[in-house]
C-alpha positions in Angstrom: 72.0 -100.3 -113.9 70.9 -97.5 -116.3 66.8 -97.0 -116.4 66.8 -98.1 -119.8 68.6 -101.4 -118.5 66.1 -101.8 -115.8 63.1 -101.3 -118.1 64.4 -104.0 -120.2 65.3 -106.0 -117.3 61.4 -105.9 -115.9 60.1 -106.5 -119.2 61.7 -109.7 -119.8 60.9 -110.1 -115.9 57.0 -109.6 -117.2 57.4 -112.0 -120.5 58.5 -114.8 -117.9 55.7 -114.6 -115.9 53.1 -114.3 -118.8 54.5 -117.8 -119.8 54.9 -119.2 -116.4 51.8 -118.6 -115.0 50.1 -120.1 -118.3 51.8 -123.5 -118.5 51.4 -123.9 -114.2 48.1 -121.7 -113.4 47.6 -123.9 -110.5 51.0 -123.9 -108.5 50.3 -122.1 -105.8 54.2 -121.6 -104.9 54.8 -120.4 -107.9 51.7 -117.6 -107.8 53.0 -116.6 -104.4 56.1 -115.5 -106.1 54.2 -113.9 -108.4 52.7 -111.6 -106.1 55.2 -111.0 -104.4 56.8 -109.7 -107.5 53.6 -107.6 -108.3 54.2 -106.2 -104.8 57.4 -105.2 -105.4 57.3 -102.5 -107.4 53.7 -100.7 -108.9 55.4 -101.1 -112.3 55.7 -104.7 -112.2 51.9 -105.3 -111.5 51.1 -102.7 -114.1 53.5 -104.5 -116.8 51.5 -107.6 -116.2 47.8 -106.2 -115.8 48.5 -104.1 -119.5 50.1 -107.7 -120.9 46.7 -109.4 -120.1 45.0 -106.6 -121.8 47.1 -106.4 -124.9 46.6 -110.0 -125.3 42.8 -110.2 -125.5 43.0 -107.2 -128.1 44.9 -109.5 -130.4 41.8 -111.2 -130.8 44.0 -114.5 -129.5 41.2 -116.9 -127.2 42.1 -117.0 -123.7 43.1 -120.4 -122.0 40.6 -122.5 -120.6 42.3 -122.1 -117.6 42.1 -118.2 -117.7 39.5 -118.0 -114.4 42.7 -120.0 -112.4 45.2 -117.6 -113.1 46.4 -114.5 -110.4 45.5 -111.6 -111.1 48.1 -108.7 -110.5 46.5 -105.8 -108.2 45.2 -102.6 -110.1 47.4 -99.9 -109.6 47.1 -96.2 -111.3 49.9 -95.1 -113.1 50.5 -91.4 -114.9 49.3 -91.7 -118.4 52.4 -91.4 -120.0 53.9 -94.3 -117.6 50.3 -96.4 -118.8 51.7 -95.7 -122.4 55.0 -96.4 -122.0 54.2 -100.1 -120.0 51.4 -100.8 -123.5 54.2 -100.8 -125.6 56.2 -103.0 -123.4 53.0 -105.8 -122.9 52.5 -105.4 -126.7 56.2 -106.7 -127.2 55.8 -109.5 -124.4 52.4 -110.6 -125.5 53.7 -110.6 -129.7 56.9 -112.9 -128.4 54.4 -115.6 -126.6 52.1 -115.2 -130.1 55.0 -116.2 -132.2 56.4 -118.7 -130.2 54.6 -121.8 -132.2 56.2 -120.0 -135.5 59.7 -120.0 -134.1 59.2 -124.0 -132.8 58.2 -124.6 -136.5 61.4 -122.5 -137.9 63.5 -125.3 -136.1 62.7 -128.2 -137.9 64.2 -126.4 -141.1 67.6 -126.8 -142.3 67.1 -123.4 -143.7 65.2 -120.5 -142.9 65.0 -116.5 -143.5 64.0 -113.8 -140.9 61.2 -111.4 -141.7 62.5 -109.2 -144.4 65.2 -111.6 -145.0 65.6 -113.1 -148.6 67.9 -115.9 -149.4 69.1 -118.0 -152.4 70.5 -121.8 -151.9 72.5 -123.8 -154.3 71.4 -127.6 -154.1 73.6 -130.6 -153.9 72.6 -131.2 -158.1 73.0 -127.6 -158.6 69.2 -126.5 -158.4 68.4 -122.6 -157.0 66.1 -122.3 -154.3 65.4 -118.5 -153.6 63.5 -117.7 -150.8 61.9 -114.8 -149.3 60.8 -113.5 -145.9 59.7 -115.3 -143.3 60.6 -118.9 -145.2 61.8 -122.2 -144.1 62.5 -125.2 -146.0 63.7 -129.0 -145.3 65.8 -130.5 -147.8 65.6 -134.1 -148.8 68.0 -135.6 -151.1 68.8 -139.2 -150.4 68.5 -142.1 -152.6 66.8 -141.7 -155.9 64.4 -138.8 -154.9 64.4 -134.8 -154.4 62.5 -133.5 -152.3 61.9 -130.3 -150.3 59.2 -129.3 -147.7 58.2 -125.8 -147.6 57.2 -125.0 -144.0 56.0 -121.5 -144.4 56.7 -119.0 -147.0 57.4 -119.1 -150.5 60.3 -119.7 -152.6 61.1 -119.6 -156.3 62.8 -122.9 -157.7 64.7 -123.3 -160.5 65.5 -127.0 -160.9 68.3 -128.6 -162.9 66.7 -131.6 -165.4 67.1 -135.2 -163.9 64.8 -137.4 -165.6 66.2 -140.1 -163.2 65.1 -138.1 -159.9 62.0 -136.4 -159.9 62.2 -133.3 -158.1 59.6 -132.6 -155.8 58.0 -129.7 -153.3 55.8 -130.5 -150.6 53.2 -127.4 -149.2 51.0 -129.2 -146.8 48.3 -130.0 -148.8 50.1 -129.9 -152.2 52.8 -131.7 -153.8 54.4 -130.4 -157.4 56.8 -133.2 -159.1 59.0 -131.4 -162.3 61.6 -132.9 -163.8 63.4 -129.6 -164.9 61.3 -125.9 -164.4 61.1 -123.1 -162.9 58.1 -121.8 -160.7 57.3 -120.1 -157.6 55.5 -121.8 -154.5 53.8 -120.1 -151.8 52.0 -121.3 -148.4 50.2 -119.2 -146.5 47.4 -120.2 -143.5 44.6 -121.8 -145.5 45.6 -121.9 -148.8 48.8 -122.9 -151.1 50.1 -122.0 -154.6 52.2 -123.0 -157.5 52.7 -120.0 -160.4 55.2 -121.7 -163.3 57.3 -119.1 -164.9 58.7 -121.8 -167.3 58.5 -125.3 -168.2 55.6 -127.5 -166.4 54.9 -128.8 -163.4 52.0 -131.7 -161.8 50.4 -130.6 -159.2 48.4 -133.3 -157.1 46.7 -133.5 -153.4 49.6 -134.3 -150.9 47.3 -136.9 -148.4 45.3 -138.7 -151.2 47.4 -138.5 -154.5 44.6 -136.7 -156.4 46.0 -134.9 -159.4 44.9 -131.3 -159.3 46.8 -130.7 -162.4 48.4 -132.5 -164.7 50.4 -129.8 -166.4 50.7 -126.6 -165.0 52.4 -124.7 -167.8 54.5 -121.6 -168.6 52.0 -118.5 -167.4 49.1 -120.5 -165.3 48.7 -120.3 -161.8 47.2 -122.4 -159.0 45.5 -121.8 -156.0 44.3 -124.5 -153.7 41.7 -123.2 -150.8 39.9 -125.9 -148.9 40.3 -128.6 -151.0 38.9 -126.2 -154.1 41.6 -125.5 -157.3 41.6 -122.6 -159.4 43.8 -121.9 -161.9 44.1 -118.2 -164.0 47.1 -117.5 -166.3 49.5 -114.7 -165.7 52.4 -113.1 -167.2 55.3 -115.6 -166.8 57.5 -112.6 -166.0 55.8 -111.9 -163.0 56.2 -115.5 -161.4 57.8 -114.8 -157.7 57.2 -110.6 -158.2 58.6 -110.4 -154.5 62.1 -111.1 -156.2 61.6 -107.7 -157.4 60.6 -106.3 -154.1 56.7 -106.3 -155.4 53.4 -107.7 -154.3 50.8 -107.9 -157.6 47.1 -108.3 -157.2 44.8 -109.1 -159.6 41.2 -108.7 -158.3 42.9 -110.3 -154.9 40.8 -110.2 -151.2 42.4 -107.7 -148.6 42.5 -110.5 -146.4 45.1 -112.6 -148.5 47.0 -109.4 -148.8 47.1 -109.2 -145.5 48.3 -112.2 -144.9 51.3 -111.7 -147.4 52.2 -108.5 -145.9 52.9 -109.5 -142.5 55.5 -111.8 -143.8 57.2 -108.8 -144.2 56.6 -107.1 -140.8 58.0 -107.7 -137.7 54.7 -108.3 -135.0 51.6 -109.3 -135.5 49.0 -108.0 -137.9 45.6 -108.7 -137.4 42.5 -108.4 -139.4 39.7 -107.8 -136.9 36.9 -107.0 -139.6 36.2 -109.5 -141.9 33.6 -107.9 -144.4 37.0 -105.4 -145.2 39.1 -109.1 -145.5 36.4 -110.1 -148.2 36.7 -106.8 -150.3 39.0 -107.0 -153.4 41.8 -105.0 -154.6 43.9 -105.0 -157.8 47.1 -103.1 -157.8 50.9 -103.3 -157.3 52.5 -102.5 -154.2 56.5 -102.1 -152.3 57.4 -104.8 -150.3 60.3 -102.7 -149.2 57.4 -100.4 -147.4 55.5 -103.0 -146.3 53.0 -101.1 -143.5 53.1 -98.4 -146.2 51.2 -101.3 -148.7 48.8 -102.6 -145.9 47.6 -99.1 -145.4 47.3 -98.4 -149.3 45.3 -101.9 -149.5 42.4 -100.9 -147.3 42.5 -97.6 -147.5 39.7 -97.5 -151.0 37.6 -99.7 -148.3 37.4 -97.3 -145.9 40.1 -99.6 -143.5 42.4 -98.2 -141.2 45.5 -99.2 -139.9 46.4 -98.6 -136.3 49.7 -99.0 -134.8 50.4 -100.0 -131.1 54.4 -99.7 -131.3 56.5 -101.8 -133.6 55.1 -104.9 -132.6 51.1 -105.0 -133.3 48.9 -103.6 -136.3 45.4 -103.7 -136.4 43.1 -103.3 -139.2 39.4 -102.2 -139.4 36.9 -99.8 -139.7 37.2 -98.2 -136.5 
């Protein structure tokens, strides 16, 4: 086995632990093997001790059950070996972070990878295009249309069937057309319908409550914790990611954010949330996506810092 084999090899080793130990934190047979796997070999315990580490600077919470768990013996390593074993908790803390994300991915009868776009033809002949980091479940039985957006956006252009409404489903919101084009985009929080053509009703997905009746050509919708706005645009900018671009009008750097990582491959977090509620107006490449996180903070004073491929944290630091 080559060493790059066998540094693979112990950080999938590591990984398996990480998630072992947190689902069964009090088998004792099973935290004997642990240590006995620290003991090993120095880098083992020091893969483990750096993934703990890692995982708290994500800002995720620990388990309740965090006082329970072993806890791999300390053991100095050369700086550059510390380094080296940082990268490799990074990427074995990021997979556990996604994990809920990928369970969600397999509900969908289609789906698109991070920096993945995608157009579907529909069974009527309606275009769903999606973008990164999308997944969708299609629903046509009977005398209905639907589709569920899971995550993501897409851009729908919908073939005219008076007979069978067509309808999108984003968590809280629900848009019904009959024949239109428009873009809709969930994100953590929030939800959105811009029409780039045509009209759409928008209404409150558990109650029924209309939150617009006719969401025309050029107006957009936003719904935040159960509060609507709606601004117009420029119809022609419906769905900008199409064109690889991210527009924002007077926008916080905290949505921005959010829209960003959908386009990078770890986890991006926002640890400072007075820079979050700042606001930026500007176009920016989605084919350079870090590029476009660091040019949205940047007039705030915000850095981005980068802990290998697979973690990026913003702040004032």
């Amino acid at each position: 086995m080559t060493s790059a084999d066998l540094t693979a090899s112990r950080r999938e080793q590591a990984l398996d632990w990480f998630l072992r130990l947190q689902q069964a934190p009090d088998d004792a047979q099973l935290r004997s093997a642990f240590e006995q796997w620290c003991a090993g070999d120095a880098a083992n315990a020091e893969a483990y001790r750096k993934a703990e580490q890692v995982w708290q600077l994500t800002g995720q919470l620990a388990p309740t059950t965090i006082e329970q768990w072993p806890k791999a013996p300390v053991v100095q390593l050369p700086a550059r070996r510390r380094r080296w074993w940082l990268g490799a908790a990074v990427a074995a803390c990021l997979l556990v972070a996604v994990a809920p994300s990928l369970s969600l991915r397999l509900q969908a009868d289609y789906r698109t990878a991070q920096g993945e776009t995608r157009d579907i033809t529909l069974a009527d002949g309606s275009v769903v295009q999606m973008d990164s980091d999308t997944a969708i479940v299609v629903d046509y039985s009977g005398d209905h249309r639907d589709v569920k957006l899971l995550t993501g956006q897409a851009f729908f252009e919908v073939k005219p069937d008076k007979s069978k409404p067509f309808h999108v489903r984003a968590e809280a919101i629900k848009v019904t057309v009959t024949g239109t084009a428009f873009n809709v985009a969930l994100r953590p929080g929030r939800a959105g319908v811009d029409v780039q053509h045509g009209s759409v009703r928008v209404e409150d997905a558990a109650d029924g409550h209309v939150l617009s009746n006719a969401l025309t050509a050029g107006e957009r919708l936003r719904y935040v914790d159960g509060i609507v706005q709606v601004k117009t645009f420029v119809p022609s900018q419906a769905a900008a990611w199409r064109q690889g671009q991210l527009i924002a009008d007077d926008q916080r750097v905290a949505e921005l954010v959010q829209e960003l990582a959908q386009y990078l491959p770890g986890q991006v977090v926002l640890r400072d949330e007075a820079l979050g509620n700042k606001r930026v107006t500007g176009v920016y490449d989605l084919h350079k996506p870090e590029a476009a996180l660091r040019a949205v903070v940047r007039p705030h004073g915000g850095e981005v810092r980068s802990y290998g491929p697979w973690l990026l944290l913003i702040g004032k630091f």
